[in-house]
N, C-alpha and C positions, 0 to 999 in steps of 0.2 A: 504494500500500500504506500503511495505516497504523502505527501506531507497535505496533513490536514488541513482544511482550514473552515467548519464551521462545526459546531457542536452543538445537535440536538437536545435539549432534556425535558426528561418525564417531571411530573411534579410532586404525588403523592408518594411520597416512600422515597424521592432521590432527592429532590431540592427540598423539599417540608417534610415536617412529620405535623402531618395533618389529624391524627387521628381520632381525637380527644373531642376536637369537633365536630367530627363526622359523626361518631359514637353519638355525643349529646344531641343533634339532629334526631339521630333514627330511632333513639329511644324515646324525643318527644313525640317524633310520629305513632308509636308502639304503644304508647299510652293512651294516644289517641281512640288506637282499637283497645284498650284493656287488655293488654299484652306487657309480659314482663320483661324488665330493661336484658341487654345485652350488656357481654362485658366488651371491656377494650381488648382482648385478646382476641374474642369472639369478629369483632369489628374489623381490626385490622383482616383478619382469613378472608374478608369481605371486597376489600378494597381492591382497585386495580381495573375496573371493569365500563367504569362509568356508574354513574348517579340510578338507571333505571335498573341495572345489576344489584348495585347497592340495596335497594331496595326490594327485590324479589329475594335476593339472599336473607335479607333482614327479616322478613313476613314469613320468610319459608322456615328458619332456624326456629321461630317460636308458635308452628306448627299454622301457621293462617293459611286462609284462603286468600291469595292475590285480590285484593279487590281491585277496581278498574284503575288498570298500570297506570296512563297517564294523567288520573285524579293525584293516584298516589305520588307519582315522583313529582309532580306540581308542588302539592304539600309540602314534599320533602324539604323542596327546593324553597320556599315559602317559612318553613325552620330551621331553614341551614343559612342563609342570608342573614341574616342579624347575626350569627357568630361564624361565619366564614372561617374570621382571623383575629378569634378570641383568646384561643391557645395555638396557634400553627406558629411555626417557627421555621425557619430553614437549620436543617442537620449543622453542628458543627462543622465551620472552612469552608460552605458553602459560598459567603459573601462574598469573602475574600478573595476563593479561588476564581470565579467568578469574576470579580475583579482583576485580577491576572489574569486570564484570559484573553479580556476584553483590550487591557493593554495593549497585549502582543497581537494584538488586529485579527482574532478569531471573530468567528460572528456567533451570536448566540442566537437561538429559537428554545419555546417552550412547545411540547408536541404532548399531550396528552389527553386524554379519554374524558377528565372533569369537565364539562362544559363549559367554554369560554369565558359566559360571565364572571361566575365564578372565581375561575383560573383569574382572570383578571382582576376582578375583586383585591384576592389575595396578593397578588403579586405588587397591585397598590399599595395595600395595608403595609406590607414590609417593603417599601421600597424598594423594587425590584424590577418593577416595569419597563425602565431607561434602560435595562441592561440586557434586554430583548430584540432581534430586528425583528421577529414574529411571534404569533403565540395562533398556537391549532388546538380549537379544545374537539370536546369528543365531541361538538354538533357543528363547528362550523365547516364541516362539509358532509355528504351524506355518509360519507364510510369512516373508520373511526380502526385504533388501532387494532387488532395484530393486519390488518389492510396495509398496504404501502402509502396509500393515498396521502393521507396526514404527513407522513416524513418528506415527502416530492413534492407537499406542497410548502411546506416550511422550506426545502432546499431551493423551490422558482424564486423564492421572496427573498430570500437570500442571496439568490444570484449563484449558487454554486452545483458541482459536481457531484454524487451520491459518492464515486470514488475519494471525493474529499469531505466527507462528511464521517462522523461516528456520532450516535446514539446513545445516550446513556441513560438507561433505565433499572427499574428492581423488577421486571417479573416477566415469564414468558413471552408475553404480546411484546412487548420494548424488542425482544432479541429477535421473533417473527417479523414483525415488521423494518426492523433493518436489512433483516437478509432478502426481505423480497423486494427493499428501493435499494439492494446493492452497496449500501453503507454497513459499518466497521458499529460491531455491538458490543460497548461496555457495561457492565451490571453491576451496582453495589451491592455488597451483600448484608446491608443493613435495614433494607424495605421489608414491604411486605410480601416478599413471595410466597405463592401458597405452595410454591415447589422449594426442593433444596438449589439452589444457587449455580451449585457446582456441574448438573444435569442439564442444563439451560441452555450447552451451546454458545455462550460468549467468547467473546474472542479475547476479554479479560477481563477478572472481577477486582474490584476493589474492595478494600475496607471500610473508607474512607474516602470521605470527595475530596480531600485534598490530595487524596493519590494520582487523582484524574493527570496532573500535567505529566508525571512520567510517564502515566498510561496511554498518553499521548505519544509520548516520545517512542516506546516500545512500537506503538501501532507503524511509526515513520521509518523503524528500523533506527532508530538513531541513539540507541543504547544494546 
């Protein structure tokens, strides 16, 4: 692979740990039907899928009947909005590295499954926005990740290469959907995957998002 030069990323499980408000979201929904709360362990196994996933997971695990999907994820969406970015926070060296990237004239995108507003929401709340040239959530286009579609169109926007591009997500769809827009799949192994990490098929996992720039460097051959 050659030398990189833009760097997709996923949001829930690699740039934020979002979960705390996810959780408190879908247990306000859950109460709504007289259903007992979820935990945060339970939540996270959840994540990864998008908002209308979220929510069939959620209603399935405390034995409901799906009531009409798009009342429900409305709602969802409806108590998840006021605390978006109550407890989300970006993982430790996330800013920073992020920052150093954006130095050395990489281009950043945000590419995932949460729906845009949202995604954006967030990404305001913590100051984060400026350090995007795009952001794909899981509705602004019809297809949505493990699809390629999302990553090819964050790389038109960006102006670059699938050969110059790498991915870096926590969960299966993140590494699927690189291989099929032809970019270089990084995975941390601190999200939420509902698989083990190591199974996944990346082309390198980190610890740590501050590991990302050697993992870069590895990807370039230049270590």
């Amino acid at each position: 692979m050659g030398r990189i030069r833009a760097i997709l990323c996923d949001l829930d499980g690699t740039l934020v740990d979002s979960a705390e408000d996810l959780r408190d979201a879908l247990n306000a929904l859950l109460a709504e039907h007289h259903l007992s709360p979820l935990t945060l362990a339970e939540v996270k196994a959840m994540i990864g899928d998008g908002i209308p996933k979220l929510v069939e997971r959620g209603l399935q695990a405390r034995g409901a009947a799906l009531p009409d999907g798009a009342d429900a994820v409305a709602r969802f969406r409806e108590l998840y909005a006021p605390r978006a970015a109550k407890t989300t926070r970006p993982y430790p060296g996330v800013v920073e590295t992020l920052g150093r990237l954006a130095a050395q004239g990489l281009r950043l995108a945000v590419v995932t499954n949460k729906p845009e507003r949202e995604t954006l929401q967030i990404l305001g709340s913590l100051g984060l926005a400026d350090r995007f040239g795009a952001v794909i959530g899981g509705d602004t286009l019809p297809e949505r990740k493990p699809h390629p579609a999302p990553l090819l169109e964050a790389m038109r926007r960006l102006n670059v290469a699938a050969p110059e591009t790498a991915m870096v997500g926590d969960n299966h769809h993140d590494v699927e959907a690189a291989r099929a827009a032809g970019a270089a799949a990084i995975l941390v192994a601190y999200g939420y995957s509902r698989q083990p990490v190591a199974k996944l098929d990346a082309d390198i996992i980190i610890d740590r998002f501050t590991e990302l720039e050697a993992a870069l460097l590895r990807l370039e051959g230049r270590t």
